[in-house]
C-alpha positions as CSV (number, residue, x, y, z in Angstrom):
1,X,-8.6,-10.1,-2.4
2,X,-7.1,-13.6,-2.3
3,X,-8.0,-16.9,-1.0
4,X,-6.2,-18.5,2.3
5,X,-6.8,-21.7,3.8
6,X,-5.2,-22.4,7.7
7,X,-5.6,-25.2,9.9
8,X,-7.9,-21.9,12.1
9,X,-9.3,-19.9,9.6
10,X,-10.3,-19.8,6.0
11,X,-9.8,-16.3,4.6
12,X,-12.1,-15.6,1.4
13,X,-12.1,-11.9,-0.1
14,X,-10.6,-10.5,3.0
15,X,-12.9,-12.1,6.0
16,X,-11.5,-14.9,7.9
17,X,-13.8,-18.0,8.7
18,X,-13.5,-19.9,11.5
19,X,-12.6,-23.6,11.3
20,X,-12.3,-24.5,14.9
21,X,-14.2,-27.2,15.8
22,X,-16.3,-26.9,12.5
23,X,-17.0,-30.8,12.8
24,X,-19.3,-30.2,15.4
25,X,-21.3,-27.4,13.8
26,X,-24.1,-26.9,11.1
27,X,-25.8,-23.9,9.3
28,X,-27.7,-22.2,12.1
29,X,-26.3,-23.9,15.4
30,X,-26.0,-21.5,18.3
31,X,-23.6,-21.7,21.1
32,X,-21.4,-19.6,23.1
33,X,-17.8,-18.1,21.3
34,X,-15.1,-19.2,23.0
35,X,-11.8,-17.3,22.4
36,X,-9.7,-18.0,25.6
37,X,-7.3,-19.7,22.9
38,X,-6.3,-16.4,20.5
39,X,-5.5,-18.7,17.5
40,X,-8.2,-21.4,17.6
41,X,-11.8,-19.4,18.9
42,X,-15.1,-21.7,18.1
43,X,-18.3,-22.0,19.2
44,X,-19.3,-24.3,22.1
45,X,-22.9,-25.3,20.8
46,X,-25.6,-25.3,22.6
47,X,-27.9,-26.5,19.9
48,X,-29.4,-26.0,16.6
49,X,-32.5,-24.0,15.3
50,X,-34.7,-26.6,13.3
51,X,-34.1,-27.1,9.7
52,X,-37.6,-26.6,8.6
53,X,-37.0,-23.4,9.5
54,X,-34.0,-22.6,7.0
55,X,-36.3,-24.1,3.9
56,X,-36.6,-20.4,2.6
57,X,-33.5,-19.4,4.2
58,X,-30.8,-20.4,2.6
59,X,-29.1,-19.6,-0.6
60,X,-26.0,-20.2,-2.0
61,X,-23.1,-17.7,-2.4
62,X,-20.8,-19.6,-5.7
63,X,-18.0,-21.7,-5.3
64,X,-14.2,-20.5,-4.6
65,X,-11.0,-22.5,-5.7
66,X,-8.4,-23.5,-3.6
67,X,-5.0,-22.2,-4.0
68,X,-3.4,-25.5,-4.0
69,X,0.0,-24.9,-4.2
70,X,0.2,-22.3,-1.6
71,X,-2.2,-24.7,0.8
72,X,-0.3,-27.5,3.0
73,X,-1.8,-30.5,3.8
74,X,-1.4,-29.2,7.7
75,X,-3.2,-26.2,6.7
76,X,-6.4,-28.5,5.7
77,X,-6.0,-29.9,9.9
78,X,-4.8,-32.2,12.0
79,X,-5.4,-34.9,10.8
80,X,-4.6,-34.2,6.8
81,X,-8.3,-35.3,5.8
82,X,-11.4,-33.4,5.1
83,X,-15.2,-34.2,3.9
84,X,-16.0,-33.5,0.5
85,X,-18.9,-34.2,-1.4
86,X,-18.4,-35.5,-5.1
87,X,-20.6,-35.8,-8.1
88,X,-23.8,-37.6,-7.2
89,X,-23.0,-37.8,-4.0
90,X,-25.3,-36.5,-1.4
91,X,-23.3,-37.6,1.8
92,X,-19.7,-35.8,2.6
93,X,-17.0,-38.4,1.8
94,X,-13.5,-38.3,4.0
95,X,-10.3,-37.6,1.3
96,X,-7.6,-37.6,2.6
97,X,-5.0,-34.0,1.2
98,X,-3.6,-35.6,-2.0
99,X,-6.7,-36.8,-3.2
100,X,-8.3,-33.6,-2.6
101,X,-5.5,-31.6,-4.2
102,X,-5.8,-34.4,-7.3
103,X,-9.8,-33.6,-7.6
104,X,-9.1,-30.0,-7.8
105,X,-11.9,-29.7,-4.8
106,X,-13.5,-25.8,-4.5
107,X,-14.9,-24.7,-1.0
108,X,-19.1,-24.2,-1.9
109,X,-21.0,-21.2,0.1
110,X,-24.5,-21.4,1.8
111,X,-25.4,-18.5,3.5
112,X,-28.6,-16.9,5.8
113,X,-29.0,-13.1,5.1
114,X,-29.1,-11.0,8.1
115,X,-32.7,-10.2,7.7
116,X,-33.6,-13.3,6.9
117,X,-31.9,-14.6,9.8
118,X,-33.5,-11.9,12.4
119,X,-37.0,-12.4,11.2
120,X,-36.7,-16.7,12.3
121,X,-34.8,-15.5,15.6
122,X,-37.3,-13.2,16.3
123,X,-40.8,-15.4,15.1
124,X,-39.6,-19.0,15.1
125,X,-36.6,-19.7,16.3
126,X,-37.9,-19.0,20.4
127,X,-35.3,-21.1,22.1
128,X,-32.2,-19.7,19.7
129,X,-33.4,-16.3,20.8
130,X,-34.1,-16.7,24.1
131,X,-30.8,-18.4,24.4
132,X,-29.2,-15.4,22.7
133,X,-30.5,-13.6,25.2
134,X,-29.3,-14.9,27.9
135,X,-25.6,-15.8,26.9
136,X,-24.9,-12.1,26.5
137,X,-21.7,-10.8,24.5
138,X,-20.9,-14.0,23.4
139,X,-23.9,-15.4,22.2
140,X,-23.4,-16.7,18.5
141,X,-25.6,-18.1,16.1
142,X,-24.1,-19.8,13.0
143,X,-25.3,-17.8,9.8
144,X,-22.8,-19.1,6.9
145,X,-21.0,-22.6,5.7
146,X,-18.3,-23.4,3.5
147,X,-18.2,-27.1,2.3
148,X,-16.0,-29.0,0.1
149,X,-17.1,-30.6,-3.5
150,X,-15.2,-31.9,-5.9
151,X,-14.5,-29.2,-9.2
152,X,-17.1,-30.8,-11.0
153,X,-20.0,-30.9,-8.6
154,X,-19.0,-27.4,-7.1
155,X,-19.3,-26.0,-11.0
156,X,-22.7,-27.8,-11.4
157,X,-23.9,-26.0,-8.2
158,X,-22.7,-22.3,-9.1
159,X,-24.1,-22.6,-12.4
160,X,-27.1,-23.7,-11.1
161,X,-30.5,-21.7,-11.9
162,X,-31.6,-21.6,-8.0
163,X,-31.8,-23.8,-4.8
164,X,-34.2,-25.9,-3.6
165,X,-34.2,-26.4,0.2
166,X,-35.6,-29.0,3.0
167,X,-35.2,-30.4,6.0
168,X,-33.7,-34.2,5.3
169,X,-37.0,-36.6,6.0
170,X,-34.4,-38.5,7.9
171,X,-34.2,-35.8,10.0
172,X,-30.5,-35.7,9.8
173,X,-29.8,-32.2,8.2
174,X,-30.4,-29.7,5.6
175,X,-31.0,-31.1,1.7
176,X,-29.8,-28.6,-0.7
177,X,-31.5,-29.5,-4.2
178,X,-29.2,-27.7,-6.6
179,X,-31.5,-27.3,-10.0
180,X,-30.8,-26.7,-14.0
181,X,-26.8,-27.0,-13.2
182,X,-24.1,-27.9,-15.4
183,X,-24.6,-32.0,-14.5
184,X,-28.4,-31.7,-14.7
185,X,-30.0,-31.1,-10.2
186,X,-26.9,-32.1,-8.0
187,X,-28.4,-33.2,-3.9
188,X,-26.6,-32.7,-1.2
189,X,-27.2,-32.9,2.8
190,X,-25.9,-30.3,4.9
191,X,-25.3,-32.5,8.1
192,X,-23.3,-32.4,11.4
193,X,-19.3,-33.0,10.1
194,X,-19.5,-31.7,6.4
195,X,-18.4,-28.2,7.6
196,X,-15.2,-27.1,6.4
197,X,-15.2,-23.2,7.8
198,X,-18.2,-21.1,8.9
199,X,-19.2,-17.8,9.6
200,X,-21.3,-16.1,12.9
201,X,-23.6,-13.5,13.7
202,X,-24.2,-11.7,17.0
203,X,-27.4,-9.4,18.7
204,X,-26.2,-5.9,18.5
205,X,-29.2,-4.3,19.6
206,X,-32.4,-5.6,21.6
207,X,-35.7,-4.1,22.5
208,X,-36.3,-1.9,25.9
209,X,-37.6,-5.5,27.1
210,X,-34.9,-7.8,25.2
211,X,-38.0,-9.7,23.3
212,X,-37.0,-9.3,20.3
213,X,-33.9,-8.3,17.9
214,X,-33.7,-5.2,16.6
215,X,-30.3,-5.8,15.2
216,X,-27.8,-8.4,14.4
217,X,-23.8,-8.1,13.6
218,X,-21.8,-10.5,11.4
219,X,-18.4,-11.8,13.0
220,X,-15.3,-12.4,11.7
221,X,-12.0,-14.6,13.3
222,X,-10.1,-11.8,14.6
223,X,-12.9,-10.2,15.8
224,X,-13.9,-9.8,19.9
């Protein structure tokens, strides 16, 4: 399956992403789907679980290249610019299309596992749950992120012999510690405004007293 990268969706091995709104949401935000507009759904959040609860979460899923030629700089969004973090560089810095396209920059995966992500709904993450809960059919709760890198750093990361993850002391974000890559442990900060495309999860099935969550559902843009 190929790669496809629009100004709504980021389509990666025949799933679509969503990128609407993505500046306003991190790995494990939760908030209600909103779909009124067919081409641009997001997610309204309502808040975030804490990061000390990802710490042995999260793992990453490789890097994927982007099919420059084929990828406009409207397709990257309004405003032709998108964060991208380079070698060295733990923060995400704005480049603007052509410098992107120039740096050859890959889209980098981070990703909760369904089980993974029902065990901290179900013993840590109260409010997310409870919230969940209440919001009903379209209750979401952010369980993937694509980010940008530059070729380089995005090659150091998938070659990288595991993860090491934290909540930032500043209190900011997620560090992602990526150890024994190509360009020796590569650091960067998974934060509010690095998120190029993400992906959701939904409750598909509760307990007789709706306590806990017996069962969670991945979703897709396109998907009701």
């Amino acid at each position: 399956m190929g790669t496809q990268i629009t100004e709504h969706f980021f389509e990666h091995n025949g799933r679509k992403y969503f990128r609407g709104k993505a500046e306003d949401v991190e790995l494990a935000s939760y908030g209600q789907k909103k779909a009124e507009l067919s081409k641009d759904p997001y997610l309204a959040i309502q808040n975030k679980v804490k990061s000390e609860h990802l710490t042995d979460r999260v793992k990453g899923v490789g890097s994927v290249a982007v099919a420059w030629d084929t990828t406009s700089k409207a397709d990257i969004g309004a405003r032709g610019f998108l964060n991208v973090f380079g070698v060295k560089g733990e923060r995400a810095v704005e480049m603007s299309y052509d410098e992107a396209k120039k740096g050859k920059v890959k889209l980098v995966g981070f990703t909760i596992d369904e089980g993974k992500l029902r065990t901290m709904l179900n013993t840590e993450a109260d409010g997310a749950r409870k919230y969940l809960e209440s919001e009903g059919k379209d209750g979401r709760v952010v369980s993937k992120a694509w980010v940008a890198m530059l070729a380089e750093m995005a090659d150091s990361f998938s070659a990288s012999a595991g993860y090491r993850v934290s909540a930032n002391v500043q209190g900011i974000g997620l560090d992602i510690i990526a150890e024994g890559g190509t360009k020796g442990s590569q650091k960067i900060t998974l934060s509010k405004g690095t998120m190029f495309a993400y992906g959701l999860h939904k409750v598909k099935d509760w307990n007789k007293d709706k306590t806990k969550i017996e069962n969670l559902e991945d979703d897709f843009y396109g998907m009701t």
